[in-house]
Structures are given as structure tokens and as C-alpha cells.
DRENDO-1510 file (C-alpha; in Angstrom, 1 decimal, always signed):
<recs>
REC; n; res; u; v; w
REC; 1; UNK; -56.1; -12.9; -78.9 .
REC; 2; UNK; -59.9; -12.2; -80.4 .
REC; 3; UNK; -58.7; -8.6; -80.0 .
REC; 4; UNK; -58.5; -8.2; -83.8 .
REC; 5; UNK; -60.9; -7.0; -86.6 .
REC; 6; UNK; -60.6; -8.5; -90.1 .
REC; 7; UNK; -62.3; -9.0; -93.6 .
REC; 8; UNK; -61.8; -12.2; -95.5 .
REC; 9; UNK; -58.9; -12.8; -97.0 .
REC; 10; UNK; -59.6; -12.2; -101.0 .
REC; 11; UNK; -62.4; -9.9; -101.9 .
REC; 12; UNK; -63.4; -7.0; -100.4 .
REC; 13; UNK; -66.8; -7.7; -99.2 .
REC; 14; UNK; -66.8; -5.3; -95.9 .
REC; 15; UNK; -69.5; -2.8; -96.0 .
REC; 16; UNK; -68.7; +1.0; -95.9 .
REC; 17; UNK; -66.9; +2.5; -93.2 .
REC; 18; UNK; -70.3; +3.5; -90.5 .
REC; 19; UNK; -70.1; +5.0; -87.1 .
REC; 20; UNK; -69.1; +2.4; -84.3 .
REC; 21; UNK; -72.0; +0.9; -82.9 .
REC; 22; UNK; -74.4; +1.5; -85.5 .
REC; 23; UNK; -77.0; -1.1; -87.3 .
REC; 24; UNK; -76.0; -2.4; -91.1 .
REC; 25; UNK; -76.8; -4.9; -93.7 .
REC; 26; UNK; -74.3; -6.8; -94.6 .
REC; 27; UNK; -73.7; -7.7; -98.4 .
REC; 28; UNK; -74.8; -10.9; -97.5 .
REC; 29; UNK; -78.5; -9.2; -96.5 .
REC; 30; UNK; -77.9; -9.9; -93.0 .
REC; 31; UNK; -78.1; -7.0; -89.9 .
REC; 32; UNK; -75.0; -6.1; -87.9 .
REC; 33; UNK; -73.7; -4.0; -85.4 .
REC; 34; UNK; -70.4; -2.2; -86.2 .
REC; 35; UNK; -67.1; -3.2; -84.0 .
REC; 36; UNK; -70.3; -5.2; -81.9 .
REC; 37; UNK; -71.1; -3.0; -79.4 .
REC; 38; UNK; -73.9; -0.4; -79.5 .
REC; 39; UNK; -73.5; +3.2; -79.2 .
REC; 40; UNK; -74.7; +4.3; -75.9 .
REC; 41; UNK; -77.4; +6.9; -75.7 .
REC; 42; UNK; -78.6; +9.5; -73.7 .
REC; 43; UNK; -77.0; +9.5; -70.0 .
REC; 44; UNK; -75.0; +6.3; -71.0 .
REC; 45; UNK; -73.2; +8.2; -73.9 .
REC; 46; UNK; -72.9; +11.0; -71.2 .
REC; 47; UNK; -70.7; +9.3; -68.7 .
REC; 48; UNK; -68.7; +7.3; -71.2 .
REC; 49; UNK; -65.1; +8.1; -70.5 .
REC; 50; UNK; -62.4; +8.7; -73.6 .
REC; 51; UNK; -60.5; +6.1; -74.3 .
REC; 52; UNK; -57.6; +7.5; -72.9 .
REC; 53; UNK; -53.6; +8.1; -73.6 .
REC; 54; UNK; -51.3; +5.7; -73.4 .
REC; 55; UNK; -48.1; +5.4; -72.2 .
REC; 56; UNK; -45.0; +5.3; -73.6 .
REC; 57; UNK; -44.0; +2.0; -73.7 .
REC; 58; UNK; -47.2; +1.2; -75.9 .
REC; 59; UNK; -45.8; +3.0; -78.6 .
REC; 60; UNK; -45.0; +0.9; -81.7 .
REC; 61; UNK; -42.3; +1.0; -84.0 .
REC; 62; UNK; -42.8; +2.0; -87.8 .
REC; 63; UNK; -42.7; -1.5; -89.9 .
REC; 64; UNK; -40.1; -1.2; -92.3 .
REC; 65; UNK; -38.1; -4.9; -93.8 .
REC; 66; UNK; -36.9; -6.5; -96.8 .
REC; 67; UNK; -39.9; -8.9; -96.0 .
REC; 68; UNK; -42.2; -6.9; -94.8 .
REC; 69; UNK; -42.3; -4.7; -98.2 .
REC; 70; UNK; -42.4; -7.9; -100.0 .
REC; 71; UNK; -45.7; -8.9; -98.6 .
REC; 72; UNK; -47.3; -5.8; -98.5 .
REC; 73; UNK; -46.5; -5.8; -102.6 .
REC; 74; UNK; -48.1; -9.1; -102.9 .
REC; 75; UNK; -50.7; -8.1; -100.8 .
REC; 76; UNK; -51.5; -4.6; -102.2 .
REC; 77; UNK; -51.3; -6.7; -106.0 .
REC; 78; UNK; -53.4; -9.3; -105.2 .
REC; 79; UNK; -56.3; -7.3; -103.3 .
REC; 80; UNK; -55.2; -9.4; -100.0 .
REC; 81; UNK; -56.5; -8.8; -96.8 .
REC; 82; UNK; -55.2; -9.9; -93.6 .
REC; 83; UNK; -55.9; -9.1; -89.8 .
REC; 84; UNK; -52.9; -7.5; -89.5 .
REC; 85; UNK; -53.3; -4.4; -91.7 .
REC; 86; UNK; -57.0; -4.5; -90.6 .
REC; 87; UNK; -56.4; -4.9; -87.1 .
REC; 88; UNK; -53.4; -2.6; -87.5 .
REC; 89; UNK; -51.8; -4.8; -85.2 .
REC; 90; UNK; -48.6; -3.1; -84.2 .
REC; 91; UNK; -46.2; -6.3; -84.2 .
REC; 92; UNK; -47.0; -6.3; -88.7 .
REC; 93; UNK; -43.7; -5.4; -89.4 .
REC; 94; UNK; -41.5; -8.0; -87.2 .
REC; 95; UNK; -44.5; -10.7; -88.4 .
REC; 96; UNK; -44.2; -10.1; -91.8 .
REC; 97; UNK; -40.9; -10.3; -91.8 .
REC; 98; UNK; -40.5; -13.8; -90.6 .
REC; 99; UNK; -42.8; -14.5; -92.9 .
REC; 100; UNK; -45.8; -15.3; -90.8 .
REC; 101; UNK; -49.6; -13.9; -91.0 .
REC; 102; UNK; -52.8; -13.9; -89.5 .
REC; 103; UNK; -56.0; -14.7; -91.5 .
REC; 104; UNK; -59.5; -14.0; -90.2 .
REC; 105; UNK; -62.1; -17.1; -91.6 .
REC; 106; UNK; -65.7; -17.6; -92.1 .
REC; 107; UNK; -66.4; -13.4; -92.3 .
REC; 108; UNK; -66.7; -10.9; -90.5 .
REC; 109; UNK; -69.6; -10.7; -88.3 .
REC; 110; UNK; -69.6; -12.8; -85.0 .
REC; 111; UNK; -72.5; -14.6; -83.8 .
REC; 112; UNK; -71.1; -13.1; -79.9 .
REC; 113; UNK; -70.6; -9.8; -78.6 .
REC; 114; UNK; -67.1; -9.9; -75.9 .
REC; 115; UNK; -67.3; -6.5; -74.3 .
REC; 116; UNK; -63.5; -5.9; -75.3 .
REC; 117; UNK; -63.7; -7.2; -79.2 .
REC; 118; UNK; -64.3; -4.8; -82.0 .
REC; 119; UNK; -65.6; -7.4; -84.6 .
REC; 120; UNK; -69.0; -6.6; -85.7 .
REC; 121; UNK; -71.3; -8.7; -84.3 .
REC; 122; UNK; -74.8; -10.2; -85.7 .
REC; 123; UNK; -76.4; -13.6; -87.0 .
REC; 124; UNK; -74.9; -15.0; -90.4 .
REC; 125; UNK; -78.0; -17.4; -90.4 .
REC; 126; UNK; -75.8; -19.8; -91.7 .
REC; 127; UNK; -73.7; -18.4; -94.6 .
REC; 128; UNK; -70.0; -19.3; -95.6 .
REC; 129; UNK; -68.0; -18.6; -98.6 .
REC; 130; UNK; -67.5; -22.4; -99.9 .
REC; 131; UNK; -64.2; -21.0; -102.2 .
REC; 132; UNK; -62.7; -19.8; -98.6 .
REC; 133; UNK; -60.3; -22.9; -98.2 .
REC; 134; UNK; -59.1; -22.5; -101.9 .
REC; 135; UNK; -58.5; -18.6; -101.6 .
REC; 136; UNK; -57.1; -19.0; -98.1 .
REC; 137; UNK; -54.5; -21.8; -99.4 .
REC; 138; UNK; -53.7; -19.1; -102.5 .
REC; 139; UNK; -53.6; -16.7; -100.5 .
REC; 140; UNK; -50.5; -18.3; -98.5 .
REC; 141; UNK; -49.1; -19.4; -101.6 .
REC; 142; UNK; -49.1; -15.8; -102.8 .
REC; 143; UNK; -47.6; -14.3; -99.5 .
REC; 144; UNK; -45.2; -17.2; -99.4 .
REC; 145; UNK; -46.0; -17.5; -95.9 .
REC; 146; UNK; -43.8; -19.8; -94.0 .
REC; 147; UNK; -45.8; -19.9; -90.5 .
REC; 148; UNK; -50.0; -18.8; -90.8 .
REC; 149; UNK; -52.2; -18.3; -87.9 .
REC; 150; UNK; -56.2; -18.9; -88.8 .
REC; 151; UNK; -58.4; -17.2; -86.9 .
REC; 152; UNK; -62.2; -16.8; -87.1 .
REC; 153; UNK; -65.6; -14.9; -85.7 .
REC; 154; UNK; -67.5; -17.2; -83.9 .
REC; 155; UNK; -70.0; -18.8; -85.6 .
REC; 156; UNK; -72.6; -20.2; -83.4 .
REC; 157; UNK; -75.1; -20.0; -86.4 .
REC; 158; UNK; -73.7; -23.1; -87.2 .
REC; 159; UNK; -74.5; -26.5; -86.4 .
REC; 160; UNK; -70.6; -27.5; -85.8 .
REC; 161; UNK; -69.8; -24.0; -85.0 .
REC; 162; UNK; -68.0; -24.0; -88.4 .
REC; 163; UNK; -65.2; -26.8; -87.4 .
REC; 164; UNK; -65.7; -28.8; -90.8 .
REC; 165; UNK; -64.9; -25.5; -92.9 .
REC; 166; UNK; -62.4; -24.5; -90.8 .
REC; 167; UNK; -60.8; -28.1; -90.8 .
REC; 168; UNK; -61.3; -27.8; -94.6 .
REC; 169; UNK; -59.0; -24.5; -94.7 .
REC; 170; UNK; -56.2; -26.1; -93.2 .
REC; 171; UNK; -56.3; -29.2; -94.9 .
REC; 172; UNK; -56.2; -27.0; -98.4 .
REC; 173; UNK; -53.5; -24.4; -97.2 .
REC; 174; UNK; -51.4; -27.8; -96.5 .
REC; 175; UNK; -52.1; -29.4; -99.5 .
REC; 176; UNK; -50.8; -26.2; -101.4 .
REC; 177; UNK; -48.2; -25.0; -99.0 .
REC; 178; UNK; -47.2; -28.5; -97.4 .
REC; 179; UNK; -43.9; -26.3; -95.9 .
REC; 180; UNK; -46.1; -24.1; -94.2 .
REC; 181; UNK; -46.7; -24.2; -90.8 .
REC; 182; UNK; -50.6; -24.1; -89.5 .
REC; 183; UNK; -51.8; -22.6; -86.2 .
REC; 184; UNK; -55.6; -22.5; -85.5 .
REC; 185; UNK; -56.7; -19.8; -83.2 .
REC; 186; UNK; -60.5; -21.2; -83.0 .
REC; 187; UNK; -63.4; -20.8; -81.4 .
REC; 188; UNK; -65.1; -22.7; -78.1 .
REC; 189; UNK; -67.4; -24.2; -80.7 .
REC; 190; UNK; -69.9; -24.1; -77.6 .
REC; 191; UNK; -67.4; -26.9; -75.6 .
REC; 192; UNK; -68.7; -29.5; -78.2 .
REC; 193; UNK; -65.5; -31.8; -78.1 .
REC; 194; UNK; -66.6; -33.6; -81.3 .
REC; 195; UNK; -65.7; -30.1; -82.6 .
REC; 196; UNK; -62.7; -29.5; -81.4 .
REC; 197; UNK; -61.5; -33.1; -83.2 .
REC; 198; UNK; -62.9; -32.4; -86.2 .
REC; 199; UNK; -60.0; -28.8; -86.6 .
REC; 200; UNK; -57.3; -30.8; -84.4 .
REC; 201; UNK; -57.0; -33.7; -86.6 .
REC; 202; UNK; -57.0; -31.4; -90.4 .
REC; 203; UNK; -53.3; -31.4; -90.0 .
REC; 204; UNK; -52.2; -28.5; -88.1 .
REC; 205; UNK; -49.2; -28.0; -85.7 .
REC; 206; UNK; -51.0; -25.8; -83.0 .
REC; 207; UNK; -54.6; -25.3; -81.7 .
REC; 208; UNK; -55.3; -22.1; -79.8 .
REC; 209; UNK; -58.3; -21.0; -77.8 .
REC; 210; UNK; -58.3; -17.9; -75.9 .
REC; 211; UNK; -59.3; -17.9; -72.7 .
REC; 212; UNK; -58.8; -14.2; -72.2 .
REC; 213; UNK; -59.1; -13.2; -69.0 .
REC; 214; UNK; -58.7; -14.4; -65.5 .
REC; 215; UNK; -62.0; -16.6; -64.0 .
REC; 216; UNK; -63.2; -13.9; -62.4 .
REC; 217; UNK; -63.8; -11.7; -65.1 .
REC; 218; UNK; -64.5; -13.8; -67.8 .
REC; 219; UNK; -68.3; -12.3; -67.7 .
REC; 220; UNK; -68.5; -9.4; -68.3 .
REC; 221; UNK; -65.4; -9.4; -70.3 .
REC; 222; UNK; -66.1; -12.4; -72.8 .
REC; 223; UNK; -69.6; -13.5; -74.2 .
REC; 224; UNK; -72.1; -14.9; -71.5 .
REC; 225; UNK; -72.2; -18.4; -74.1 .
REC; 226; UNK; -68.4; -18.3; -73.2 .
REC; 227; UNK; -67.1; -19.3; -70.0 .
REC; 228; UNK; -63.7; -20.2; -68.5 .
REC; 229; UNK; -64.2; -24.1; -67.8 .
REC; 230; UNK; -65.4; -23.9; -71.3 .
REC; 231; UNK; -62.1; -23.1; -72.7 .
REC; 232; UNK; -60.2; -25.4; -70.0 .
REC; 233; UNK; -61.9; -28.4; -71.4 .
REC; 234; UNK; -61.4; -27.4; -74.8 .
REC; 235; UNK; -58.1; -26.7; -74.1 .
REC; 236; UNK; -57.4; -30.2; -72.1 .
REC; 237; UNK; -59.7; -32.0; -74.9 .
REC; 238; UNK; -57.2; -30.8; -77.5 .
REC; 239; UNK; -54.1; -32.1; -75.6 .
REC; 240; UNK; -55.6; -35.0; -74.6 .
REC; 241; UNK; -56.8; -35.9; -78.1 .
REC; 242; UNK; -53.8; -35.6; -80.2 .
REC; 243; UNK; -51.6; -37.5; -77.4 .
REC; 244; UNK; -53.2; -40.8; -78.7 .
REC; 245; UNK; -52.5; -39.8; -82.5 .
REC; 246; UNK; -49.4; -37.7; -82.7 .
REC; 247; UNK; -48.3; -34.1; -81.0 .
REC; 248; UNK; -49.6; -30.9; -81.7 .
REC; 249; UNK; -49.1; -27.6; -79.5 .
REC; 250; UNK; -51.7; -25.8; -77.6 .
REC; 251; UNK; -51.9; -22.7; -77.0 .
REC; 252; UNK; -54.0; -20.0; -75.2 .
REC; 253; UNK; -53.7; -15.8; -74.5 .
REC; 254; UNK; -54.6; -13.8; -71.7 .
REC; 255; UNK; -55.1; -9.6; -71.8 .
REC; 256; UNK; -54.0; -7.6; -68.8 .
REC; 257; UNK; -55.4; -5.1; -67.3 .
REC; 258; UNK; -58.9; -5.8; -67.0 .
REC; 259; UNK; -58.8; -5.2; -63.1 .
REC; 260; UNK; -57.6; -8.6; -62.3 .
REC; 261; UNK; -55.0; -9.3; -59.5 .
REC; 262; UNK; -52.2; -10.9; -59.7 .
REC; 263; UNK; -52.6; -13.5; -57.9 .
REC; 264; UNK; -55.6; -14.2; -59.9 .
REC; 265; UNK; -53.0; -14.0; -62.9 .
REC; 266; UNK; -50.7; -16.8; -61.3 .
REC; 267; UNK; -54.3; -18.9; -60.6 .
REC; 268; UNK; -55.0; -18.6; -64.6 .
REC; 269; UNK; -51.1; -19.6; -65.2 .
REC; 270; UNK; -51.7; -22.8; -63.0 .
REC; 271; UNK; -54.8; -23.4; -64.2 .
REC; 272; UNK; -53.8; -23.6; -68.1 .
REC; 273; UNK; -50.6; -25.3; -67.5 .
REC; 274; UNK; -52.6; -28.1; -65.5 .
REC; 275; UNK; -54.6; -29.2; -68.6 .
REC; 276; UNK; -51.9; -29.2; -70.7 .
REC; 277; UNK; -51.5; -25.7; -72.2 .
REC; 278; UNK; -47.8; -25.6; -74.0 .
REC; 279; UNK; -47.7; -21.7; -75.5 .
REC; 280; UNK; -48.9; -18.4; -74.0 .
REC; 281; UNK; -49.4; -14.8; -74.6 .
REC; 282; UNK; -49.9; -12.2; -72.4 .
REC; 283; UNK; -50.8; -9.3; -73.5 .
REC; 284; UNK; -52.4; -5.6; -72.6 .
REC; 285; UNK; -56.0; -5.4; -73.2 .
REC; 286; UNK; -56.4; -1.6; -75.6 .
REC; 287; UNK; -60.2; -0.7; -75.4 .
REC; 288; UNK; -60.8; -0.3; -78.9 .
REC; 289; UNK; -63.8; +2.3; -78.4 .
REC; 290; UNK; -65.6; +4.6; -76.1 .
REC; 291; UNK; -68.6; +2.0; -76.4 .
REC; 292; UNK; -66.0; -0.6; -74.7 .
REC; 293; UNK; -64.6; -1.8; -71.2 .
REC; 294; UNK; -62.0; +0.9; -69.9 .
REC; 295; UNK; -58.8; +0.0; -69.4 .
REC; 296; UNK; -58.4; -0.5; -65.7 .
REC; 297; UNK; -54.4; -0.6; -65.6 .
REC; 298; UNK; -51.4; -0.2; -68.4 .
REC; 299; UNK; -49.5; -2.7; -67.1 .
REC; 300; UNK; -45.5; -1.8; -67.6 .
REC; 301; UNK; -43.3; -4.3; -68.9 .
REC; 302; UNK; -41.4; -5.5; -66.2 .
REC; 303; UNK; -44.8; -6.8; -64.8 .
REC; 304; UNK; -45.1; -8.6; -67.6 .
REC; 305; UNK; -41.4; -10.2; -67.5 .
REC; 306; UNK; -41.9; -11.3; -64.3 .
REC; 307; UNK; -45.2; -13.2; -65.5 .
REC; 308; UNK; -43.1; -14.6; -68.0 .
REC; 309; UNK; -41.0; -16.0; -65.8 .
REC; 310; UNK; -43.2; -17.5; -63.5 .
REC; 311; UNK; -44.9; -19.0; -66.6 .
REC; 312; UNK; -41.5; -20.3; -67.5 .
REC; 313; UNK; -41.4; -22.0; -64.0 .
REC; 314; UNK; -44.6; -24.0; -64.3 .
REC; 315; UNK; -43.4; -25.8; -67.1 .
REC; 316; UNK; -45.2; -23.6; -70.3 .
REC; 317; UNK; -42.9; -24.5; -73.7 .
REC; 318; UNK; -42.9; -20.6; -73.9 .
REC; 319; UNK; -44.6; -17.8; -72.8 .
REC; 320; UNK; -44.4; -14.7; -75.1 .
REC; 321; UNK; -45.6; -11.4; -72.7 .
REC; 322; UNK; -45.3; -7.2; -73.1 .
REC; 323; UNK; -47.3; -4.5; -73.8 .
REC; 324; UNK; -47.9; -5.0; -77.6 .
REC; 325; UNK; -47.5; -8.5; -77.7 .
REC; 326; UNK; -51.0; -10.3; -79.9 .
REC; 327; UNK; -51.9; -14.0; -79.6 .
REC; 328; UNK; -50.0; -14.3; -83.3 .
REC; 329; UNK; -46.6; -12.6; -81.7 .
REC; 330; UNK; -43.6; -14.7; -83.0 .
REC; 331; UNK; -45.6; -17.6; -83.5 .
REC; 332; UNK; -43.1; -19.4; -85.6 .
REC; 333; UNK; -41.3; -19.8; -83.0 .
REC; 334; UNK; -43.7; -22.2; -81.5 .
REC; 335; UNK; -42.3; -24.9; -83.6 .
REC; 336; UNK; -38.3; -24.2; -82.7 .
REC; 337; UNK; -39.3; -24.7; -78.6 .
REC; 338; UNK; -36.6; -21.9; -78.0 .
REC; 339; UNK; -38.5; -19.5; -75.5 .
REC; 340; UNK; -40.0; -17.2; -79.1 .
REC; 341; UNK; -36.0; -16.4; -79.2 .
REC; 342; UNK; -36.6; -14.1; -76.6 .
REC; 343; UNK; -33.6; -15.0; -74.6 .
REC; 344; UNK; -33.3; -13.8; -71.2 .
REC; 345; UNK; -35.1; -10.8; -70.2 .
REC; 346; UNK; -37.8; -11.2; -72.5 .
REC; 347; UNK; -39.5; -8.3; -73.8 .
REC; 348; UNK; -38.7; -6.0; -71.2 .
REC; 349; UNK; -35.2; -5.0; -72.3 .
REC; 350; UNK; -37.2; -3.9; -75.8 .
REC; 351; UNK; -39.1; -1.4; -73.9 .
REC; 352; UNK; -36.7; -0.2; -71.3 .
REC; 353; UNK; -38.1; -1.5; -68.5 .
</recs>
């Protein structure tokens, strides 16, 4: 999910570390607004509530592998960066031991500010790194990544929303790693369907778009130039599209515990598997600062086996859900169509549910 906070993926261009919700300038000489919300002020920052402990079955275990310390050399060599380290997503270890990733595109600062993302957000006005596909397709080279998930800010700044550079990524990270599996977790590009085409057809094996949350919520949890029909028809566009040239996966993620119900959860499970959705995460939403929406439940993980399942019964290739689980959780698995490799009980049995 659009839950993580990355850099690109070859030189350090991130400005210094500043207080959450505070004005900058990017390298780039553009203004931004650090993990995109700002700081409240006055009797706003007074009722602002910590963010709160968690419970136990959030904790994470300490990434340790063969693998894993193989990419982390690479990547600590080669002056790499990746969403997972900046993110500190808690799944890095069993990722980077299959050998999958997850690259942020196009920067660092969004053109949208979602109320639960900690990407900086601000206005590019326009600006792209043209050696991006060449460093991205290195970059996988380097890490000797057999499964990568591209991601990306939103870039409504752009007149396609960025779909041709992000098209052109892929098409370059095939044409160096033609092994390597290629999952595009993209923006709405504003619903433009043209859009969508232009990343579906570079050559990828699944297109993802986040819808997020349930209807209901979708404002004020996501963007107000996002919307939930938005991402259905992207979604069903994508499906639709590749039927009449050859297959390709599709894929979404939803966060729990944003206040919605769960019958409003089964609704959003219908919903997605009635345009054609093949692969889902769910996931629970972690408010990633005090100037963010509060966590309205920790949902325990046999809630989200049962989800699963009911998933499972609508027809869904495979639905991946627990606590920690991250849009980019054992996604190459997609391609094997064997449930992630899960088995029965899902996730659950990992946490002791």
C-alpha cells in the first residue's frame, strides 16, 4: 500500500532530516512539506493524541538470511536505496530473501496529501530524473532481484501523470533483467484510462492500484483528487485491457482499522473482485505521526484470516492478510497462483492467533 516513504533508488538526493510537518526546499528548488502533513498549532497540537502502543502481535521479527545480507551488501556498496529500509517496512528480511524489492519512482515528493501517508508532499512543477529507468534497471541487476515491485509518488504535475516514464522503467528493468518479474504499484493517474495503457502494455506481469480503504472512508483517508470509483475503473480498465492482448495480474490493497465495519470490508471484497481484481492485501493501517489519522482499531489476526478466507471464497487468485502484511508482502508469489504459499491458516498461525 502508499503507506511507505522512499528516496530514489541511486543517489541520495533527500534533503536533511527536518521536523514532521515542516516547510523545505527540495534540491530540486521546489517547496515541500515533510511526511505531507503539517504540524498542527496552537489548540490543534494540543488535543493531538500519541500515536499510541501497539500490541503484541505487531511486533516484527529481526531480519536476519543468507539473502537478506547479500542485498543489504550490494545495497550498502552501491549507495542503493529502496523503500524497504526507508520505509523500514517490517516484512525486509522475508522480502529480501526471496529476492524481491520495492522501488519508489519519479521522487520523493507527491503532488497529494492522503491523511495516512508519510511521503512528503508538494508540487514538482514538472521535474523527473531522465537516467531513472537506466539506474532503476541497474539497480535490479545489482540486487539480482528475481521479483521487483515499482511504486511511485503521485505525480499530478504531469500531463500523463508520469505513465510514459514509468512505462519506460519497466521496459528498461526488462530489457536488463528479462528473468525478473515486474509488478507496478501506480498511481490513479486521475482515472485517465489512456494512462493506465500506456504502464499496462510496457511489459509487466502485475498492475496494482490501491484503493485503500473501504467507500466510505475513502475521503478523508485518501486525497479528495482520489476517489473509490476512481480506482474501480482503473482497476476494471486494466483487466479489461490486457484480456484482448495477453494476461497480466491485478492487484489492489486495503488497510484496516480506519473505523470501517466489516460488512463494509466484505462490500470492498465484492466490489474489487467484480471488476476483475486477482491479488489482495490486507493490511493494518500504523499512523505514522501525531500529525496523522489515529488508529481506530488494531485489528488481531484471526480477523484478518477470516477476511482471507472470505476473499478466497469470492474467487481472488490470492489474498495475502495480517497485521504487518505491505502491498509488496510475498509478491513473488503472485506469479506461482499458490495462495502466497500461505497454506491453510494463513498468517494467523504466525502470530498465534
Amino acid at each position: 500500500m502508499a503507506d511507505f516513504k522512499g528516496i530514489p533508488v541511486t543517489t541520495a538526493t533527500a534533503s536533511p532530516a527536518r521536523p514532521s510537518g515542516e516547510k523545505y526546499v527540495t534540491p530540486q528548488g521546489f517547496t515541500a512539506i515533510r511526511d505531507g502533513m503539517k504540524a498542527a498549532s496552537g489548540a490543534g497540537a494540543a488535543a493531538l493524541t500519541p500515536v499510541g502502543r501497539k500490541p503484541s502481535w505487531l511486533r516484527a521479527p529481526m531480519p536476519a538470511g543468507h539473502g537478506f545480507d547479500t542485498v543489504k551488501q550490494v545495497v550498502r556498496e552501491h549507495r542503493l536505496a529502496t523503500v524497504c529500509e526507508e520505509a523500514k517496512c517490517p516484512n525486509i528480511g522475508e522480502c529480501w530473501n526471496a529476492g524481491t524489492a520495492t522501488i519508489m519512482l519519479m521522487g520523493e515528493v507527491c503532488t497529494r496529501a492522503c491523511r495516512f501517508c508519510a511521503v512528503d508532499t508538494g508540487n514538482p512543477r514538472g521535474w523527473l530524473d531522465a537516467e531513472e529507468p537506466v539506474n532503476s534497471a541497474r539497480t535490479v541487476q545489482l540486487m539480482a532481484l528475481k521479483y521487483v515491485v515499482l511504486t511511485s509518488v503521485d505525480r499530478d504535475d504531469l500531463p500523463d501523470g508520469g505513465a510514459a516514464h514509468f512505462a519506460a522503467c519497466v521496459r528498461e528493468i526488462k530489457r536488463l533483467n528479462p528473468a525478473t518479474a515486474v509488478e507496478a504499484l501506480t498511481p490513479d493517474f486521475q482515472g485517465v484510462l489512456r494512462d493506465v495503457e500506456t504502464v499496462v502494455d510496457s511489459g509487466l506481469d502485475v498492475f496494482a492500484q490501491n484503493v485503500e480503504t473501504v467507500r466510505r472512508l475513502t475521503h478523508p483517508v485518501r486525497d479528495p483528487r482520489a476517489s473509490y470509483e476512481q480506482t474501480l475503473a482503473v482497476l476494471a480498465h486494466a483487466k479489461q485491457h490486457r484480456r484482448a492482448q495477453g494476461d497480466v495480474l491485478v492487484k489492489t490493497s486495503l488497510m484496516l482499522g480506519l473505523g470501517e465495519t466489516g460488512d463494509e470490508i466484505v462490500e470492498t471484497l465484492r466490489d474489487l473482485r467484480a471488476v476483475g481484481v486477482d491479488l489482495l492485501t490486507l493490511g493494518q493501517y500504523l499512523r505514522p505521526t501525531v500529525n496523522h489519522l489515529p488508529v481506530q482499531r488494531f485489528v488481531p489476526p484471526e480477523d484478518f484470516e477470516r477476511y482471507r478466507q472470505t476473499a478466497l471464497d469470492f474467487g481472488f487468485v490470492e489474498c495475502v492478510a495480517g497485521p504487518l502484511v505491505r502491498s509488496s508482502y510475498r509478491a513473488e508469489q503472485a506469479l506461482a497462483r499458490n495462495n502466497a504459499g500461505l497454506g491453510a491458516g494463513g498468517l494467523a498461525q504466525r502470530h498465534g492467533a
